[in-house]
C-alpha positions as CSV (number, residue, x, y, z in Angstrom):
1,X,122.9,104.6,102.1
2,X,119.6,106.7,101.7
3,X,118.3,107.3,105.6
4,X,115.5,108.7,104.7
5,X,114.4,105.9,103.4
6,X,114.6,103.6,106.6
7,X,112.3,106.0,108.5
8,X,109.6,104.5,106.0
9,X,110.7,101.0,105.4
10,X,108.5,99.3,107.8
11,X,105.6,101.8,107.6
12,X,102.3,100.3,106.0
13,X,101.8,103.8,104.8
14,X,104.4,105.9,104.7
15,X,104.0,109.6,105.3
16,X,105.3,110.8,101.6
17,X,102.6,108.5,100.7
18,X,99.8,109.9,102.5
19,X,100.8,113.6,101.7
20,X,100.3,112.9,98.1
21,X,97.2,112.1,98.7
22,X,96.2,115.5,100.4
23,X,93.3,117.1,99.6
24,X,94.0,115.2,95.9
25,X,91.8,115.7,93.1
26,X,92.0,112.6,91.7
27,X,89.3,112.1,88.7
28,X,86.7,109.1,89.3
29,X,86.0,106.8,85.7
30,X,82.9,105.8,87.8
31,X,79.1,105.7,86.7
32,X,77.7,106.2,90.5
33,X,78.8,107.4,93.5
34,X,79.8,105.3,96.7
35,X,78.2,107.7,99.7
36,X,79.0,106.6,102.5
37,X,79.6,107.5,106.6
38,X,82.1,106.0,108.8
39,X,81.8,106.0,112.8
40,X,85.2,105.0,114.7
41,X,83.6,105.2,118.1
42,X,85.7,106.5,120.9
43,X,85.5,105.2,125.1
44,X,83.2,107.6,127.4
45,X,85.9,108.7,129.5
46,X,87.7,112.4,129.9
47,X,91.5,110.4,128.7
48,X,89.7,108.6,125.8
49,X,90.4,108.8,122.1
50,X,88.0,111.2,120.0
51,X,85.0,109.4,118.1
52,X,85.3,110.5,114.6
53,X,82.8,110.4,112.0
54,X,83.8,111.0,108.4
55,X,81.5,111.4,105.3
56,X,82.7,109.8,102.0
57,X,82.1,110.2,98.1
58,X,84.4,107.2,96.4
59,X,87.3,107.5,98.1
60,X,87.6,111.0,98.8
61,X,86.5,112.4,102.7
62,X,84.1,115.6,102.8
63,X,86.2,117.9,105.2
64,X,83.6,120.4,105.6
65,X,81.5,117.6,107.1
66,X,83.8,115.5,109.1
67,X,82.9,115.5,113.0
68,X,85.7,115.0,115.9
69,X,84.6,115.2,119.2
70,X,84.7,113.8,122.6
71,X,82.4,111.3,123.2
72,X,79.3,111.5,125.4
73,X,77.0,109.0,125.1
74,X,76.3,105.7,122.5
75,X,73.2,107.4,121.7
76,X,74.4,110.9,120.8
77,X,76.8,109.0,118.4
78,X,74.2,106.9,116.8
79,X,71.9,110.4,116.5
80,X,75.1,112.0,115.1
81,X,75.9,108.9,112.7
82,X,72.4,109.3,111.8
83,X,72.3,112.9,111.1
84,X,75.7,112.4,108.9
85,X,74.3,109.5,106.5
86,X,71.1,111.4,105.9
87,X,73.0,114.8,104.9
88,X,75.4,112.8,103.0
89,X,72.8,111.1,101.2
90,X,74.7,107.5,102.5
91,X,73.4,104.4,101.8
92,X,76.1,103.0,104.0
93,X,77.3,103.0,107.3
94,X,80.4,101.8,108.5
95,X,81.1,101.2,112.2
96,X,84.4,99.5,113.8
97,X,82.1,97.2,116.0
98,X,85.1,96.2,118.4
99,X,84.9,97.8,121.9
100,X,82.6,100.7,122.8
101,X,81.5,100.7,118.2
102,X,79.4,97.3,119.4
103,X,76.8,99.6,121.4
104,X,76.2,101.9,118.3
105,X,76.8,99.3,115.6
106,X,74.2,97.3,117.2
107,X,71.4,100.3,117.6
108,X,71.9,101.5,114.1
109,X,71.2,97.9,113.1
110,X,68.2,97.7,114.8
111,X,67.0,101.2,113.7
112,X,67.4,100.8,109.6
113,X,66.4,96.4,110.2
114,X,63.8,97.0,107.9
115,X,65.3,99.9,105.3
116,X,66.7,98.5,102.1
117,X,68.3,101.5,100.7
118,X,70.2,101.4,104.2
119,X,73.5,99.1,105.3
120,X,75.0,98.9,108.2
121,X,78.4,97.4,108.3
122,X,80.5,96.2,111.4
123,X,84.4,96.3,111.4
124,X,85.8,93.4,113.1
125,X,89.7,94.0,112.9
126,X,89.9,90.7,114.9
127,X,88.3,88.3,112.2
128,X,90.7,86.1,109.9
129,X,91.6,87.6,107.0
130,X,90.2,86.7,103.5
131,X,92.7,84.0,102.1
132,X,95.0,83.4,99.1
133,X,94.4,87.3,98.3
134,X,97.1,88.4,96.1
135,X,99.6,86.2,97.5
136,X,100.1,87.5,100.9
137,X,99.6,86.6,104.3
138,X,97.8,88.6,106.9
139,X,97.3,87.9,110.7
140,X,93.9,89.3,110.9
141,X,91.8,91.5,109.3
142,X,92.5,94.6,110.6
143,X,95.9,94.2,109.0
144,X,94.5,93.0,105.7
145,X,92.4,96.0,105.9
146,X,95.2,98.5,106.4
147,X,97.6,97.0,103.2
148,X,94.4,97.6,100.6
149,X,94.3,100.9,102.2
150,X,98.0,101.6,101.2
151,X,97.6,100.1,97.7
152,X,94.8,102.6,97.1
153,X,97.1,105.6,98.7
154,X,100.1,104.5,96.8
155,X,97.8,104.4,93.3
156,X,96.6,107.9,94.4
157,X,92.9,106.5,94.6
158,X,92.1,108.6,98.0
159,X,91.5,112.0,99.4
160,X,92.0,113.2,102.7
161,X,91.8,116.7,104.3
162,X,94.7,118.2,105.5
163,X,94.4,117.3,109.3
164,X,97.5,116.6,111.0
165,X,96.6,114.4,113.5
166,X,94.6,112.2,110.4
167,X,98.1,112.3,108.4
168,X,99.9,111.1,111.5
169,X,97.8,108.1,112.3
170,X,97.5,107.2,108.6
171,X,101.4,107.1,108.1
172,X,102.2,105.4,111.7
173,X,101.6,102.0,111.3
174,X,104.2,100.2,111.7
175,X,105.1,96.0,110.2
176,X,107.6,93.3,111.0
């Protein structure tokens, strides 16, 4: 048998897959440019997770603007998110709403209410997923969400920076 190849065979993305797609230079057929900043918001405490805020052109993160940082307050975050979309030009924001993400998805949506070149999007993992797409079946959307994202890796249509701890959580998800 090929061993290797079990390591990988319940992965939604597996690591060879997500190194290909290091720092890629992929070419973009596009007439615009998708500029967009995403917030994954992280808990307030010493133990939690990091809040990270990436800036985006198409598919490709900026790595000389992506922010990692132990979180302090839902306000710094929403300044910080703030500060991101304007130097990136975004006219998106994209925030997983679920948990402490509600506080600053909910502020940012108040502060750009009346800005049209502004959006402010919430992900709900939670939510059902959208049906009869492409013939699957998803429990939610959070796992809908994260089989798109490894048909765009495995077409080589996105560029991440080489950050090991990125690459890891990219290529650990794990299916039944």
């Amino acid at each position: 048998g090929i061993w290797h190849g079990l390591v990988e065979a319940f992965v939604v993305i597996p690591r060879s897959v997500v190194m290909e797609c290091v720092e890629n230079e992929f070419v973009f057929l596009k007439n615009y440019q998708k500029r967009i900043t995403v917030v994954d918001v992280a808990g307030e405490s010493e133990d939690s997770d990091e809040t990270v805020i990436y800036d985006l052109t198409n598919e490709k993160i900026d790595s000389d603007t992506m922010e990692i940082y132990h979180h302090r307050s839902l306000m710094d975050t929403v300044g910080r998110a703030q500060f991101h979309a304007k130097q990136n030009k975004s006219n998106l924001i994209c925030i997983d709403k679920v948990g402490e993400g509600a506080g600053v998805w909910s502020r940012l949506g108040e502060l750009y209410n009346d800005d049209p070149d502004m959006t402010i999007y919430g992900f709900d993992g939670r939510l059902s997923a959208p049906e009869g797409i492409e013939h699957e079946t998803y429990g939610n959307y959070k796992t809908y969400a994260w089989f798109k994202a490894s048909k765009k890796f495995r077409d080589h249509q996105a560029s991440i920076p080489k950050d090991p701890i990125l690459i890891g959580q990219l290529s650990g998800v794990k299916f039944e």
